[in-house]
N, CA and C atoms as an extended XYZ file, in Angstrom:
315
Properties=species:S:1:pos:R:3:atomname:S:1:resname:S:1:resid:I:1 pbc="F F F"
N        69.760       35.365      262.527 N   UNK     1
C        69.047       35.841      261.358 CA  UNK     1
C        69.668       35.300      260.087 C   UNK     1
N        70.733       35.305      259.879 N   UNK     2
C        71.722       34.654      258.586 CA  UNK     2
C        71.708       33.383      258.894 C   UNK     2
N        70.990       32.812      259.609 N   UNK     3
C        71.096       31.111      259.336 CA  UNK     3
C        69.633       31.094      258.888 C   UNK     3
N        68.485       31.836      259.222 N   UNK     4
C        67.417       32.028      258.853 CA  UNK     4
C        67.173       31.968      257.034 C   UNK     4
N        68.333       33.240      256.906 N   UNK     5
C        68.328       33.038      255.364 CA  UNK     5
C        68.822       32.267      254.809 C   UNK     5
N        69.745       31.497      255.185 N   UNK     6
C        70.702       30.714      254.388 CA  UNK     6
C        70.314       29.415      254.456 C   UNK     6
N        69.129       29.118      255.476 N   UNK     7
C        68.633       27.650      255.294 CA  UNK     7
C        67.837       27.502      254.247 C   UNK     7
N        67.791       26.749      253.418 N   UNK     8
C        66.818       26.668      252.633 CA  UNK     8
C        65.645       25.395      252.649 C   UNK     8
N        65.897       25.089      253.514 N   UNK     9
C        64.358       23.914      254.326 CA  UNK     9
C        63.692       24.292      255.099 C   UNK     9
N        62.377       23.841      254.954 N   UNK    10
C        61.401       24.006      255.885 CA  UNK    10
C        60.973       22.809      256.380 C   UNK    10
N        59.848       23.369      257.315 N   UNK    11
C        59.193       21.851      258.302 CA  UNK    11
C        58.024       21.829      257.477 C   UNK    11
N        57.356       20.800      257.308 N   UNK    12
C        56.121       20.613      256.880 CA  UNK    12
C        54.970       20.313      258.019 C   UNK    12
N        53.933       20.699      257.889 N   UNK    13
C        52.965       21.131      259.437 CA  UNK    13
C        52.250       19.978      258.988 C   UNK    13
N        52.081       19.145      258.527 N   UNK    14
C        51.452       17.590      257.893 CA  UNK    14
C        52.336       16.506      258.871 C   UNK    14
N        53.392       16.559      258.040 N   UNK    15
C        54.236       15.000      258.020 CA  UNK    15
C        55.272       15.212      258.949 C   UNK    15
N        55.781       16.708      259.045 N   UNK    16
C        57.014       17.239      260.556 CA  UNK    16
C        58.113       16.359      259.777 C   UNK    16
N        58.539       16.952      258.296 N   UNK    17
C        59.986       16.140      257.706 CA  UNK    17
C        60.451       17.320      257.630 C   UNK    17
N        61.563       18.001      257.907 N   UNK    18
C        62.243       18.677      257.030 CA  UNK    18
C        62.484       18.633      255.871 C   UNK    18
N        62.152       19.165      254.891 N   UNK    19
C        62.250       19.495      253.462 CA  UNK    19
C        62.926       20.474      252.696 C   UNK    19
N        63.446       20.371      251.394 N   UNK    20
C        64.058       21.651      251.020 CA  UNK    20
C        63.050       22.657      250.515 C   UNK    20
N        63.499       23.856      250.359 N   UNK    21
C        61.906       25.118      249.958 CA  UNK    21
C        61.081       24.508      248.520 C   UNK    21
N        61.978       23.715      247.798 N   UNK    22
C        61.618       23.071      246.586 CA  UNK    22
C        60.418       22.390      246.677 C   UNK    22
N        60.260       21.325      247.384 N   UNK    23
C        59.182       20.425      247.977 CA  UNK    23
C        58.158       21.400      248.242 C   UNK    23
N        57.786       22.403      248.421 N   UNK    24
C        56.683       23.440      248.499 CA  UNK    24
C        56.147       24.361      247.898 C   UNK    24
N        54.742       24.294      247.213 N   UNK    25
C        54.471       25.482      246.459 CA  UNK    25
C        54.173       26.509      247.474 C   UNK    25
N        54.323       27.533      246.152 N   UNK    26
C        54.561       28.938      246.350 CA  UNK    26
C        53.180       29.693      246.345 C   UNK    26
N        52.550       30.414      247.215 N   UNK    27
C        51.259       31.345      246.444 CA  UNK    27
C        51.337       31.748      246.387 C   UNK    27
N        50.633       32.086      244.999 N   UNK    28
C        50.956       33.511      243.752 CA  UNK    28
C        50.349       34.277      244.525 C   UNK    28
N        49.405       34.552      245.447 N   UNK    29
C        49.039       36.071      246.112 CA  UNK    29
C        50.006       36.345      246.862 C   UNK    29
N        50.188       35.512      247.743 N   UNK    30
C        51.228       36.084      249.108 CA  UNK    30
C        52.992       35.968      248.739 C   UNK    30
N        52.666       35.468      247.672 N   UNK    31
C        53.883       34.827      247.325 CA  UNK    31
C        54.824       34.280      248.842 C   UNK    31
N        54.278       33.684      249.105 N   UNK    32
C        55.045       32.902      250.364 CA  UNK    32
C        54.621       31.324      250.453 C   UNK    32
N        55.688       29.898      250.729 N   UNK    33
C        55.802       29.269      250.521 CA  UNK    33
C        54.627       28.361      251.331 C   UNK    33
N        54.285       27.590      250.951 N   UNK    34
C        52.533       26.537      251.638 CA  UNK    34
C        53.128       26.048      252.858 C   UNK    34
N        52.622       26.042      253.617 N   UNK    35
C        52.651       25.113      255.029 CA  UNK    35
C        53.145       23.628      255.103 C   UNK    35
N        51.874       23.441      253.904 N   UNK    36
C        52.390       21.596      253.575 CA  UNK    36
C        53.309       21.413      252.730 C   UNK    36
N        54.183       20.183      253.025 N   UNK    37
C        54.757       20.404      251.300 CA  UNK    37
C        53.776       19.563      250.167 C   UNK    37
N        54.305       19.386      248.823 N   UNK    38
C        53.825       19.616      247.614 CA  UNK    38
C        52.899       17.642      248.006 C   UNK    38
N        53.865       16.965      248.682 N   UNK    39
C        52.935       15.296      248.569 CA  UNK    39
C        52.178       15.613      249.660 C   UNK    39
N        52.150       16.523      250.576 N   UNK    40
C        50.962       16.265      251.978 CA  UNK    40
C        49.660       17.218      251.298 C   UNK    40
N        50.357       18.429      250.375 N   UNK    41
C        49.550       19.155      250.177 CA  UNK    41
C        48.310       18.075      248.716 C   UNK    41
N        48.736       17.486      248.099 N   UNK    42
C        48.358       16.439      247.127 CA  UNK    42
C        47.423       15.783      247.913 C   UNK    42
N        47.872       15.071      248.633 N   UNK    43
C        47.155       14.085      249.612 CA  UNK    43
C        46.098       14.504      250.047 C   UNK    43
N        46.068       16.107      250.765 N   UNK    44
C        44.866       16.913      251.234 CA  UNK    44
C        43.790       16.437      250.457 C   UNK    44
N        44.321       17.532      249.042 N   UNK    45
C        43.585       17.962      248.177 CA  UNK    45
C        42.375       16.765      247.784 C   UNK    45
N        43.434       15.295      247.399 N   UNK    46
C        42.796       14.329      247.185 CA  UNK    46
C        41.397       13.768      248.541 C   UNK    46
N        41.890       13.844      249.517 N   UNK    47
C        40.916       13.400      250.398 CA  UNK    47
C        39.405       13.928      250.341 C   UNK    47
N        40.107       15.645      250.175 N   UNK    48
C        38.513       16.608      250.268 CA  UNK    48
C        37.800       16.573      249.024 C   UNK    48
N        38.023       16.125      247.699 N   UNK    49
C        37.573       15.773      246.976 CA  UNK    49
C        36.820       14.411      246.975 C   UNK    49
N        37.532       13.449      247.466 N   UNK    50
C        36.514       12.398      247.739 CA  UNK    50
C        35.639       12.643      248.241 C   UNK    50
N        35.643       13.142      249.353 N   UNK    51
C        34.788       13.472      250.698 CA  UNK    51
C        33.185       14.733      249.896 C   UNK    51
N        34.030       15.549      249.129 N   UNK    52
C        32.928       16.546      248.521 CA  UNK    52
C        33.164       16.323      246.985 C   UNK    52
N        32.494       15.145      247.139 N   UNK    53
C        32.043       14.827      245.277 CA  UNK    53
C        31.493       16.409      244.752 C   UNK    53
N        31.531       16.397      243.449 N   UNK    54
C        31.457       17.320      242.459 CA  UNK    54
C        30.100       17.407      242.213 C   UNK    54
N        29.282       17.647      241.527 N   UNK    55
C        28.272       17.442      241.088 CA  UNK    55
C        27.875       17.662      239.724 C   UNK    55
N        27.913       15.935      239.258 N   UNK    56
C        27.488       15.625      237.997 CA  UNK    56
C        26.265       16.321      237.313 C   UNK    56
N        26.816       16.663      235.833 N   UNK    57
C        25.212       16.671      234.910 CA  UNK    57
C        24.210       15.881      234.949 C   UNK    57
N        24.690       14.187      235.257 N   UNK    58
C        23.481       13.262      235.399 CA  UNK    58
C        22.595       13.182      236.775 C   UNK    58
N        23.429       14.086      237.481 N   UNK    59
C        22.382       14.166      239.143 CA  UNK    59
C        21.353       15.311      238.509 C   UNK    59
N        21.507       15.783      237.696 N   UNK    60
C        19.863       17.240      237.741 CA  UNK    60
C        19.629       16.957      236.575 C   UNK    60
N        18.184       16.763      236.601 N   UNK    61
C        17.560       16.864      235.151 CA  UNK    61
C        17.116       18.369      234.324 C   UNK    61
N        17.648       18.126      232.965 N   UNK    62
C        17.981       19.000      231.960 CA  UNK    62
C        16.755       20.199      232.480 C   UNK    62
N        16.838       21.646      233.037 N   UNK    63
C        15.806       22.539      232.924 CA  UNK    63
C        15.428       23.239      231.734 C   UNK    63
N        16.041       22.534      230.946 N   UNK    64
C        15.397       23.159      229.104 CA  UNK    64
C        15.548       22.106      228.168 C   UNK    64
N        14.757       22.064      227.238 N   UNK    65
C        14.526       21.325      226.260 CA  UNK    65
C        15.939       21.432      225.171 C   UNK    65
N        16.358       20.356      224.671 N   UNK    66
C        17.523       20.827      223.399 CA  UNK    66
C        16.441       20.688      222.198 C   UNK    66
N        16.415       21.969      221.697 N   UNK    67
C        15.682       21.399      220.278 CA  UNK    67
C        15.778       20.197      218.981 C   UNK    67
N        17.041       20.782      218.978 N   UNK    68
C        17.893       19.539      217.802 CA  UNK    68
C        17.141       17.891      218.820 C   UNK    68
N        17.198       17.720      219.686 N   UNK    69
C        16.909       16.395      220.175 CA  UNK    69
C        15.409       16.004      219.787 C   UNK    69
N        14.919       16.861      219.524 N   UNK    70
C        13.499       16.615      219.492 CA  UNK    70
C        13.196       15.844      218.210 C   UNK    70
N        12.875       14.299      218.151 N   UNK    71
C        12.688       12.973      217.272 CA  UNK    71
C        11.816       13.405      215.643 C   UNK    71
N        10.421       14.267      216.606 N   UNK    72
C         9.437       14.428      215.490 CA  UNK    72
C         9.488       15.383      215.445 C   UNK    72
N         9.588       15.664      213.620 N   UNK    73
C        10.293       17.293      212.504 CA  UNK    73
C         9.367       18.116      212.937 C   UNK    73
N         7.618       17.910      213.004 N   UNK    74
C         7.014       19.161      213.371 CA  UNK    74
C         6.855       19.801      214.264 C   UNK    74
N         7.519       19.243      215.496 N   UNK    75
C         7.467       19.533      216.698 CA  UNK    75
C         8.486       20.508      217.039 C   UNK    75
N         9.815       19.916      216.634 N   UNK    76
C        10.772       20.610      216.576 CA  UNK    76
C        10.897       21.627      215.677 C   UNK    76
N        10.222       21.893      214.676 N   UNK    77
C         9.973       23.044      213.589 CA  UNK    77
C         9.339       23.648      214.269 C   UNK    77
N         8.118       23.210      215.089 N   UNK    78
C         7.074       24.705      215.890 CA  UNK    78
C         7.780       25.277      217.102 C   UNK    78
N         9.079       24.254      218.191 N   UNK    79
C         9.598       24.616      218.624 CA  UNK    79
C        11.003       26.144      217.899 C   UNK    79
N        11.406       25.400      217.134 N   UNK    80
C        12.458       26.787      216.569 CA  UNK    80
C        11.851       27.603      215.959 C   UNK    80
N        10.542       28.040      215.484 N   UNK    81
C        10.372       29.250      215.000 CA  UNK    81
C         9.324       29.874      216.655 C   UNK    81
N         8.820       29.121      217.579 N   UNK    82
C         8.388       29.716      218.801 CA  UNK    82
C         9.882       30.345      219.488 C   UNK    82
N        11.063       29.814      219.410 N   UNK    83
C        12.600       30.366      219.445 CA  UNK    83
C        12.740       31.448      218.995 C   UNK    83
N        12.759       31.515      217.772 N   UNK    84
C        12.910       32.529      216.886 CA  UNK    84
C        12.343       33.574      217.389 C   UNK    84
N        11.172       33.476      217.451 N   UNK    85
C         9.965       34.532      217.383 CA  UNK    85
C        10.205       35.519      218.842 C   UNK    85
N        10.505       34.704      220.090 N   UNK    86
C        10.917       35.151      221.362 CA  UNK    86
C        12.166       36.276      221.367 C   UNK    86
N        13.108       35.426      220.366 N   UNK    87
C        14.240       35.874      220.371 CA  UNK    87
C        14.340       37.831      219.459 C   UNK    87
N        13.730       37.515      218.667 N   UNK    88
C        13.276       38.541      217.937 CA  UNK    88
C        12.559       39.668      218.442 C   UNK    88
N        11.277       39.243      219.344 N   UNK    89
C        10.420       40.367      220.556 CA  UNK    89
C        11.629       40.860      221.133 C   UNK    89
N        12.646       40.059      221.737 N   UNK    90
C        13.551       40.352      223.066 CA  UNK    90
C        14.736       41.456      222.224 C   UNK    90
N        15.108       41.612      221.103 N   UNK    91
C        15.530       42.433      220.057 CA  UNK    91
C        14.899       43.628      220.078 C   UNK    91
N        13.606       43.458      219.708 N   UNK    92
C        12.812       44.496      219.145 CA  UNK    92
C        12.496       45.671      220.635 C   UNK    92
N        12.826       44.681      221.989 N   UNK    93
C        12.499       45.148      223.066 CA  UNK    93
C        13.665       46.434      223.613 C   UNK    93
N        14.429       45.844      223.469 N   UNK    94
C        16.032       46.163      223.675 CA  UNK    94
C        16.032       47.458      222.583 C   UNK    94
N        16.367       47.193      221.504 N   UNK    95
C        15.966       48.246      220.283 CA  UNK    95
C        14.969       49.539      220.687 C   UNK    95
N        13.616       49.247      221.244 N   UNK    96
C        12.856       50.646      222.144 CA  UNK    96
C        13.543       50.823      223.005 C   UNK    96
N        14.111       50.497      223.984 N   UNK    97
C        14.452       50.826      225.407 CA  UNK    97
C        15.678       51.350      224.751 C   UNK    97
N        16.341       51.159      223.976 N   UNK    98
C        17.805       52.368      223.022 CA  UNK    98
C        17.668       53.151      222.767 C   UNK    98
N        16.128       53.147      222.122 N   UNK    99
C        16.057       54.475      221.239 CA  UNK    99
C        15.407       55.384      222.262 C   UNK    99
N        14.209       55.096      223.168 N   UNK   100
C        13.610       55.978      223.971 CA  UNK   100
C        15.207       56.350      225.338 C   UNK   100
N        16.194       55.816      225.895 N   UNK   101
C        16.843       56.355      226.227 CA  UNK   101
C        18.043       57.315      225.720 C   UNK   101
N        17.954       57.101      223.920 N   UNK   102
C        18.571       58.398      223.305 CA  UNK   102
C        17.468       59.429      223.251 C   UNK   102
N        16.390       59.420      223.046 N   UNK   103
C        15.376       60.125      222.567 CA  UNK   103
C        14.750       61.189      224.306 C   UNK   103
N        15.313       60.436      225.554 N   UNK   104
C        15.433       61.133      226.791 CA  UNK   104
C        16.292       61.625      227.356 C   UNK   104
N        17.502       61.868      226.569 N   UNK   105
C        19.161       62.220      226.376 CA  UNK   105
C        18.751       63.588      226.033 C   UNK   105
């Protein structure tokens, strides 16, 4: 048991080097030291990322309009006050549903 504690290397379940506990992160939940050490665990990480690309903004096209982008002024003027106007109902909506649940209090 006291050589248990007093070693301070581990095996790495990757590469099978003995390593010191240093070479290995730590997880903050279990707080107990990673399996791999810190370059096998790198290496992982890197592979499964290749393997499961991310997914870019330029793979899906935009599901809403940006107003500011919009070229011609009147278009984009009937767009921000049709904004406005939504935004304002959805206020005014919220605002009844406050008052009729104080007013059923």
């Amino acid at each position: 048991m006291n050589q248990l504690l007093s070693n301070p290397t581990r095996i790495c379940g990757k590469c099978h080097q003995e390593l010191p506990c240093e070479a290995f992160y730590v997880s903050q939940k279990s707080q107990y030291r990673d399996c791999y050490c810190k370059k096998c665990r790198a290496e992982s990480s890197r592979l499964r990322r290749k393997q499961q690309p991310h997914s870019s903004i330029s793979d899906h096209p935009k599901a809403y309009l940006v107003i500011t982008l919009v070229k011609n002024r009147e278009v984009r003027i009937a767009l921000i006050r049709h904004a406005k106007q939504v935004v304002s109902e959805s206020i005014a909506r919220k605002r009844r549903r406050l008052k009729e649940e104080v007013m059923s209090d």
